[in-house]
C-alpha positions in Angstrom: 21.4 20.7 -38.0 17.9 20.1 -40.0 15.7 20.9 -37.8 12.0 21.8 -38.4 11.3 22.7 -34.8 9.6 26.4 -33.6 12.8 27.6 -31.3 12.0 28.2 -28.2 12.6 31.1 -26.3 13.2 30.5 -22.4 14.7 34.0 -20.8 16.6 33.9 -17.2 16.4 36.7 -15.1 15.1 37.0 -11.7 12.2 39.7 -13.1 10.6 36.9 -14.7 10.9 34.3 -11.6 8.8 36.9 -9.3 6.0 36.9 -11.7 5.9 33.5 -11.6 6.2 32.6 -15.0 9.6 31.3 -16.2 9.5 31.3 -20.4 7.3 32.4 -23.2 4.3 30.0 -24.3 5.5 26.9 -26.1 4.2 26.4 -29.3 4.1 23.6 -31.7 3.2 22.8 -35.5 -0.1 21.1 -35.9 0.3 17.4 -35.1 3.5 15.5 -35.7 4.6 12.9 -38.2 4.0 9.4 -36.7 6.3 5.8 -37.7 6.9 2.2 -36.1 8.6 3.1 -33.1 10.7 0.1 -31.8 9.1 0.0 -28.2 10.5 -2.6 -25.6 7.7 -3.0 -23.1 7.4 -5.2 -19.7 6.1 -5.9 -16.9 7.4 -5.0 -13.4 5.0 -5.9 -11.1 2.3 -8.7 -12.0 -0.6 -7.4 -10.3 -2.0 -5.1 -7.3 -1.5 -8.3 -4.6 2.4 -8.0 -5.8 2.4 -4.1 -6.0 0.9 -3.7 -2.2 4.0 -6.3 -0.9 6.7 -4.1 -2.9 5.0 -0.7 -1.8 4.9 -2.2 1.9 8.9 -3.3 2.0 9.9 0.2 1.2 9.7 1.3 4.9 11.7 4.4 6.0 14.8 2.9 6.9 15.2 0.9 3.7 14.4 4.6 1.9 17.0 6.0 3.5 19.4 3.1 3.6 19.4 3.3 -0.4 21.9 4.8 -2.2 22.1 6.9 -5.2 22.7 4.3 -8.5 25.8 5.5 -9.9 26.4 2.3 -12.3 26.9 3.5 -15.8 25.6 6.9 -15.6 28.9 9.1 -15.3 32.7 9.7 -17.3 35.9 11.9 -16.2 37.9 12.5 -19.0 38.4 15.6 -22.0 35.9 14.9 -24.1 35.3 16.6 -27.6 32.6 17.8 -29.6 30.5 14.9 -30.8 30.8 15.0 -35.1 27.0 13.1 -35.2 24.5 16.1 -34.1 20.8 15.3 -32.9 18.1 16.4 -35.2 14.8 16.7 -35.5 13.0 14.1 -37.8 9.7 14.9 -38.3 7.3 17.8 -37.3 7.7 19.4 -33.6 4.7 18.4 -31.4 3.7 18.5 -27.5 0.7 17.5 -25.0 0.3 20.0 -22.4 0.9 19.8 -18.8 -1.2 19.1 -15.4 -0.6 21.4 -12.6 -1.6 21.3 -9.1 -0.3 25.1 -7.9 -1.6 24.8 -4.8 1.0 22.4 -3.2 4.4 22.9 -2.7 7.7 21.1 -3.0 9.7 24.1 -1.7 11.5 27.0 -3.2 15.1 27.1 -4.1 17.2 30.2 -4.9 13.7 31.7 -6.3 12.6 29.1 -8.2 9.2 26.6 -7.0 10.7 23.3 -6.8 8.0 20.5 -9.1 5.9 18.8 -6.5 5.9 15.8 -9.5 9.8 15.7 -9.6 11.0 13.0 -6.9 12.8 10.0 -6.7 12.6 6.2 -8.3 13.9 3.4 -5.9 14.3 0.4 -6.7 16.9 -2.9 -6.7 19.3 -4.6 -8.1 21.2 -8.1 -7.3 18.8 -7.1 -3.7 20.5 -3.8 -2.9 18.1 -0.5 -2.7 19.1 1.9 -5.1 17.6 5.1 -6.1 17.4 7.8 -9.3 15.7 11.0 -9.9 12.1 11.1 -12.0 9.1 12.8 -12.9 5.3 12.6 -13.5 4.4 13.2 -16.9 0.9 14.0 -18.3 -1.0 10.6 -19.6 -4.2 9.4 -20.5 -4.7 7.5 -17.0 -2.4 10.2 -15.1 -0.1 7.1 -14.3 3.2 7.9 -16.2 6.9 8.8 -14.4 9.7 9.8 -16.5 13.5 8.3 -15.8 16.4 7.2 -17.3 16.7 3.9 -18.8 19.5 2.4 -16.6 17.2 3.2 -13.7 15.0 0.8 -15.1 16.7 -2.0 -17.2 20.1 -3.3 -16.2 22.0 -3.7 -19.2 24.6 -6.1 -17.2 21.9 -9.0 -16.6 19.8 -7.7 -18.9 16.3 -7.8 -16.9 14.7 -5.5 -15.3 15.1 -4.0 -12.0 13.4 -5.5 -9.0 10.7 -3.5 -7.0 10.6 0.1 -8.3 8.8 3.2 -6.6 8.2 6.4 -7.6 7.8 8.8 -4.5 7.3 12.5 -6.0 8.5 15.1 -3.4 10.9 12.7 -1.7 12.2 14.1 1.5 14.4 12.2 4.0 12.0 9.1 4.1 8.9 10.7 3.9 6.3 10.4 1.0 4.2 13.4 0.9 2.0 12.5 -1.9 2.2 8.3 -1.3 4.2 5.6 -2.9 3.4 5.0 -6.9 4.5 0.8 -7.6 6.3 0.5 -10.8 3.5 -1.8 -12.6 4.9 -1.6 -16.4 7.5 -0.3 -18.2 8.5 1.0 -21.9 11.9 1.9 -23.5 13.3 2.5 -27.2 14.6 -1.3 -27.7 17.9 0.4 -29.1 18.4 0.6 -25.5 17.9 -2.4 -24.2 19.4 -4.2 -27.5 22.4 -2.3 -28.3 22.9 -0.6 -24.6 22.8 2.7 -26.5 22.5 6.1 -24.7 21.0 8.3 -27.2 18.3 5.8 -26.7 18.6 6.4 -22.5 14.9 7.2 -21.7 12.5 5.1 -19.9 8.7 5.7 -19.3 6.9 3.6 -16.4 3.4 3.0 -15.5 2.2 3.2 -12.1 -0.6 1.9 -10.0 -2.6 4.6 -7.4 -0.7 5.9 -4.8 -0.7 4.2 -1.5 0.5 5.6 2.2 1.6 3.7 5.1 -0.8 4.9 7.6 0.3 2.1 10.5 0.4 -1.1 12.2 -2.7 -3.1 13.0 -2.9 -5.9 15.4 -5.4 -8.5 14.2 -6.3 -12.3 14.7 -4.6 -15.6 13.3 -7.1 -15.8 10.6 -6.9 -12.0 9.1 -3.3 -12.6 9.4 -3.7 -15.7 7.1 -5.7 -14.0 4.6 -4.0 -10.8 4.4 -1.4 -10.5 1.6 0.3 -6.9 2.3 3.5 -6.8 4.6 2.6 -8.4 8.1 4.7 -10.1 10.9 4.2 -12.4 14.2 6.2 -11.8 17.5 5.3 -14.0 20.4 5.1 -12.2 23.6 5.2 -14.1 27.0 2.0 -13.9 29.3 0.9 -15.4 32.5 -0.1 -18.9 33.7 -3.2 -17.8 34.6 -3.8 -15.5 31.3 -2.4 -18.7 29.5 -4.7 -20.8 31.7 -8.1 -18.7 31.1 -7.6 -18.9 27.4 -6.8 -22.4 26.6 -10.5 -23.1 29.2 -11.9 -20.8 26.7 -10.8 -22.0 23.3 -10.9 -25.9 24.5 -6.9 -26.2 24.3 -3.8 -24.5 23.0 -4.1 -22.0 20.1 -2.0 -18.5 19.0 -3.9 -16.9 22.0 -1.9 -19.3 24.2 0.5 -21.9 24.1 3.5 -23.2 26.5 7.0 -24.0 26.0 9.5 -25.8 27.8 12.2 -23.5 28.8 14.2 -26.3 31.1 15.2 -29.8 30.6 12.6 -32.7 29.8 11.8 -36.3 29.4 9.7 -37.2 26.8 7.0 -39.5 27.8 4.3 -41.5 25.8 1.6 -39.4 24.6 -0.9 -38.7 27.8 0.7 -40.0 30.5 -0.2 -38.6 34.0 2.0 -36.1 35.2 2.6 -34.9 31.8 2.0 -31.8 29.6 2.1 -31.4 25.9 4.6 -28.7 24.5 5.8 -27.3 21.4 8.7 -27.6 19.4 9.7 -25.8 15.8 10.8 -27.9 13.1 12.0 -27.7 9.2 9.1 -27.6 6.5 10.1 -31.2 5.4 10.2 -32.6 9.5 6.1 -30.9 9.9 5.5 -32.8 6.2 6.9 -36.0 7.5 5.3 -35.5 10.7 1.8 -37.8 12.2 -1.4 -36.2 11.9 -2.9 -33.3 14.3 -4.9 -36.1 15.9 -2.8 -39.2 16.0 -2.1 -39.2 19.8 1.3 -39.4 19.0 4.5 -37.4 20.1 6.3 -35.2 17.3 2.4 -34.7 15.5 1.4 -31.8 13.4 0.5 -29.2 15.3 -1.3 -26.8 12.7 -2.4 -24.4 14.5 0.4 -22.5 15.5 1.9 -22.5 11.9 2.2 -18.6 10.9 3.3 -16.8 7.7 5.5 -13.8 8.4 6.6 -10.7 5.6 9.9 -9.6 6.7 12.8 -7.1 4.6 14.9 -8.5 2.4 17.9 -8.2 5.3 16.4 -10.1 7.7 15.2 -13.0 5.1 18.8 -12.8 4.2 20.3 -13.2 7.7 17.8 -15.8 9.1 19.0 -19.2 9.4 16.5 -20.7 11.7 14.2 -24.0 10.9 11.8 -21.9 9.2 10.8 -22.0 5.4 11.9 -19.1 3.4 10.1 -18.5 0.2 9.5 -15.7 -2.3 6.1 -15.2 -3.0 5.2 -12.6 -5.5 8.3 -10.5 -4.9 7.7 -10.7 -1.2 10.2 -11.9 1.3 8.1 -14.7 3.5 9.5 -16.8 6.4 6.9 -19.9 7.6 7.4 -21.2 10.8 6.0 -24.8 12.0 6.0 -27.0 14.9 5.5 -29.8 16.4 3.2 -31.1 19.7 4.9 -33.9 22.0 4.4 -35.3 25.8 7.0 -34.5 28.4 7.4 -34.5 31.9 9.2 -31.2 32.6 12.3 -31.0 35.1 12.4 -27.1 35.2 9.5 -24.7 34.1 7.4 -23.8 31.3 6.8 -20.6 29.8 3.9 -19.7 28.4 3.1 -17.6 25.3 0.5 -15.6 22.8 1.3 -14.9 19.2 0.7 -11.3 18.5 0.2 -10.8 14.6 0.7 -7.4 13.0 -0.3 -6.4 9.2 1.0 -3.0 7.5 -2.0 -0.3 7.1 -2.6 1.5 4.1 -4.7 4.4 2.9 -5.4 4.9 -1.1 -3.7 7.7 -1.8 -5.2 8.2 -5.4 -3.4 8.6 -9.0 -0.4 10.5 -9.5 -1.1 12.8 -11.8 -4.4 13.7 -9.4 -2.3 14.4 -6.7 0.6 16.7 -8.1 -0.1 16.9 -11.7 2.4 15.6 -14.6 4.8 17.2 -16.6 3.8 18.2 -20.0 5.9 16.0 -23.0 7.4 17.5 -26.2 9.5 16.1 -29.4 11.4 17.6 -31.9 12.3 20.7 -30.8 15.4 23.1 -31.1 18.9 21.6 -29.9 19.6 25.0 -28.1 16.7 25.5 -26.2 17.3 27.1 -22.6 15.9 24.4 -20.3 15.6 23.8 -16.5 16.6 20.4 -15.1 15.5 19.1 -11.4 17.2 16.0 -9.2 18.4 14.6 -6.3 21.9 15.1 -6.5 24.1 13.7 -3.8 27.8 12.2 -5.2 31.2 13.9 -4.1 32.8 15.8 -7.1 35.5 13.7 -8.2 37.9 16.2 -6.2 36.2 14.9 -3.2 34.0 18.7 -3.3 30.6 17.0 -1.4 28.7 20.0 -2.5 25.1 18.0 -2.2 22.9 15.8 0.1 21.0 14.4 -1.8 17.7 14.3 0.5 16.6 17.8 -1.2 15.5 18.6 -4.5 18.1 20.7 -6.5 18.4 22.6 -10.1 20.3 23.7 -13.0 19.3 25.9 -16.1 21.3 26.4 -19.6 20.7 26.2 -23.2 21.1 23.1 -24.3 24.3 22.3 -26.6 25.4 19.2 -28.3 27.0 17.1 -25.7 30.3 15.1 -26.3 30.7 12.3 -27.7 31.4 9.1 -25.1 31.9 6.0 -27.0 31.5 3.8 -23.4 28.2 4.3 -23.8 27.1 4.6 -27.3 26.2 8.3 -26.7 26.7 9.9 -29.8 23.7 12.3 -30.7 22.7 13.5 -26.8 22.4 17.4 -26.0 23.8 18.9 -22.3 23.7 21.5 -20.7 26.2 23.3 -18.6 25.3 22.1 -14.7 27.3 21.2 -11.6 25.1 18.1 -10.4 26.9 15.4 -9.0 25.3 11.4 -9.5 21.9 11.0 -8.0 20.5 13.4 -10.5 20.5 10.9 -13.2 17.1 10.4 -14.3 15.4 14.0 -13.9 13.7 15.9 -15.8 15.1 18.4 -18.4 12.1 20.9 -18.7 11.2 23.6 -21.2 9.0 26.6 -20.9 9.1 26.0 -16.8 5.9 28.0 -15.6 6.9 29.1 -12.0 3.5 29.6 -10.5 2.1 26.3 -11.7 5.3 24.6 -11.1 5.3 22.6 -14.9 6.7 22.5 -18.0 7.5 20.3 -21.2 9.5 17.7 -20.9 12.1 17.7 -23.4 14.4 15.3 -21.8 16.1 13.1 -18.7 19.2 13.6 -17.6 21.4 11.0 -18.7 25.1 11.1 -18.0 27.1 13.4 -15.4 30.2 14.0 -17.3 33.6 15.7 -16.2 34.5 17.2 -19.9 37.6 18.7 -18.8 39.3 16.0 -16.1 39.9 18.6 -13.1 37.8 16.6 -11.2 34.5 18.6 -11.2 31.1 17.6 -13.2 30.4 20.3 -15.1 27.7 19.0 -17.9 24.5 16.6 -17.7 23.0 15.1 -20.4 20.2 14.0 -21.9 19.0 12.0 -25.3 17.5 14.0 -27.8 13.8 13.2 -27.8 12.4 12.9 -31.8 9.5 11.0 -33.1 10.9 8.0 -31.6 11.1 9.0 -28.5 7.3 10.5 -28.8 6.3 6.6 -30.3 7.6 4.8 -26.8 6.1 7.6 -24.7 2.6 7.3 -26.9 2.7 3.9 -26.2 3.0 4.3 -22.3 0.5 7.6 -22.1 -2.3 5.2 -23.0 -1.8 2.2 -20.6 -3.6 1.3 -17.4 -2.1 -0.1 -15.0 -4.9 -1.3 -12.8 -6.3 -1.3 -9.2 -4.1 -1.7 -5.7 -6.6 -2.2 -3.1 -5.7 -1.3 0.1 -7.8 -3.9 1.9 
């Protein structure tokens, strides 16, 4: 191994933990040796309209409804020694860490969990899917950490639909807010060639945002607001149905009838009738006569109403109303139609009750719990702490993990074997029992307990079985070089914009 690295010296003992300082100082050489680095860079959301609508549609139940992404990211099998060893090719460098020591992810087995480790969600083919990740530091404290795969799907070769980072994850809840996904950058080695040593993936997001709520607001609010919002119509009185049309001067969302028995349809106005209501398809209202034609079957406009719904019930609906996407967002339109009748049984009456999704700015990430210092060409056998969310069954059918709690692992990094499925030929592991649903963490030297932040010197990769007894027993991670600091320089200086909350 060539490498012109400082080693790094990260002791274990539980001395160390209780004065909250895990590791020596780091140190680096002054500056680092810079080149073209092939950077694959995109987009995944357009803007802060978009990035409000995918924030919104990760409720609670979709959160916990996802499951850990487990799609080319783990190997059972003996596995040798690679013969092609990482090293380092230029001079070592590092930007130092943001702390915020004064909140708290938890403490396991003596060690303060990272309040900027958490979980990315995310979809793919319209199924919620989740990895680990981490803040890191940036110019615009906007940056998370993952794994490549848990960005870019190498099968259809895109990227993956509405991604989230939610730092402290824990059974639904966002602590800290929801952080939209607004661009992305990888080492195009990756994305080209599907190659793993190359398995690193740096995303910028847009401020934080927490669902505070629901808020019931009028018809034209409704229209105008473009975060998650729905309309349910809820029956009401003759007289409350009566009052309001006197008031408004005839039907609107505030009251409306509908026929609930049998009917003859009459011309339009004759005595003894009564308009009603009727939903139709989005090319029946087109075809329709004008709102003021006097006719039967005429556009009736004002009861048309946009509704957000989840990706399930867009899925499952297969009434007369039009479904669209509209900037990522899962919309169902509803219109109808006015006609005369003379009704044989009752009618019903009705008010349209529209709800919008509330929202508080939650700030920037790396405001709220600080980012994860970054470092490149550093010793292959440094002793390094990794954090995740691991949650898979062992391949003996061992579920040792959850996967709603953060957990972690500590070793000196090794040169990790050699797995030809995935192009991994020059990635370092470490000794470590987490099961899938880790993928994506952090691997972190020089861990400072007290402050909860380190360096990050890698992501985990792969969870590998090296022996076949059915038990992980190794992550892994790409060795991060100059090319590796060239993607994440190009990320560390990109702003990603506004989201309003309004």
């Amino acid at each position: 191994m060539n490498t012109r690295a400082r080693h790094l010296i990260l002791p274990l003992g539980g001395a160390l933990i209780a004065t909250g300082m895990i590791g020596a100082t780091l140190t680096t050489s002054a500056g680092a040796e810079t080149k073209p680095t092939p950077v694959k860079s995109g987009k995944l959301a357009n803007n802060g309209t978009d990035a409000k609508a995918i924030a919104g549609a990760w409720t609670p139940s979709k959160l916990k409804a996802a499951t850990h992404f487990n799609e080319d990211s783990s190997l059972s099998a003996k596995l040798k020694a690679s013969t092609s060893k990482a090293s380092a090719d230029g001079k070592a460098g590092s930007i130092a860490p943001t702390g915020d020591g004064d909140k708290t992810a938890g403490t396991s087995k003596n060690v303060n969990l990272p309040t900027n480790v958490g979980k990315v969600f995310f979809q793919v083919d319209g199924k919620p899917y989740w990895c680990s990740g981490t803040s890191v530091q940036s110019k615009y404290h906007n940056l998370v950490a993952t794994a490549g795969h848990c960005v870019y799907d190498t099968d259809a070769n895109k990227y993956v639909d509405n991604f989230v980072f939610i730092p402290g994850y824990y059974q639904g809840k966002a602590p800290w807010g929801i952080y939209v996904g607004g661009k992305v950058n990888l080492h195009s080695d990756f994305t080209v060639y599907e190659d793993y040593d190359y398995d690193y993936a740096f995303v910028n997001v847009y401020n934080g945002i927490k669902q505070t709520g629901e808020k019931t607001v009028d018809k034209a609010t409704f229209d105008a607001y473009k975060g998650p919002k729905w309309a349910k119509d809820v029956e009401i009185t003759k007289d409350e149905y009566q009052k309001k049309v006197d008031e408004k001067g005839g039907e609107t969302a505030d009251a409306w009838s509908k026929s609930t028995g049998s009917e003859t349809v009459l011309p339009w106005g004759t005595a003894g009738g009564q308009k009603v209501l009727k939903e139709v398809t989005k090319d029946e209202y087109d075809k329709a006569p004008a709102v003021n034609s006097k006719q039967n079957y005429a556009k009736a406009p004002a009861k048309t109403a946009t509704e957000f719904v989840d990706e399930v019930t867009y899925n499952n609906y297969k009434g007369p109303g039009y479904k669209k996407m509209v900037d990522s967002a899962y919309t169902i339109t509803h219109y109808f139609v006015k006609y005369w009748v003379k009704k044989a049984t009752s009618v019903k009456y009705y008010k349209t009750v529209f709800t919008i999704k509330t929202f508080v700015d939650a700030g920037r990430l790396g405001d709220n719990v600080g980012g994860q210092g970054f470092t490149w060409n550093r010793s292959t056998k440094a002793k390094q702490f990794s954090f995740g969310y691991p949650t898979a069954s062992h391949l003996d059918g061992n579920k040792a993990y959850t996967g709603e709690t953060m957990k972690w692992c500590y070793g000196q990094t090794a040169a990790a074997p050699a797995v030809s499925k995935y192009k991994a030929e020059e990635q370092l592991a470490i000794k470590c029992a987490f099961t899938p649903g880790a993928t994506g963490g952090p691997f972190l030297i020089v861990y400072k307990n007290a402050n909860r932040t380190g360096y990050l010197n890698g992501v985990v990769s792969l969870t590998l079985d090296t022996d076949g007894n059915g038990r992980y027993d190794h992550i892994t991670t790409p060795y991060f070089n100059s090319d590796t600091y060239g993607v994440y320089k190009a990320a560390a200086s990109q702003w990603t914009g506004k989201l309003t909350t309004s």
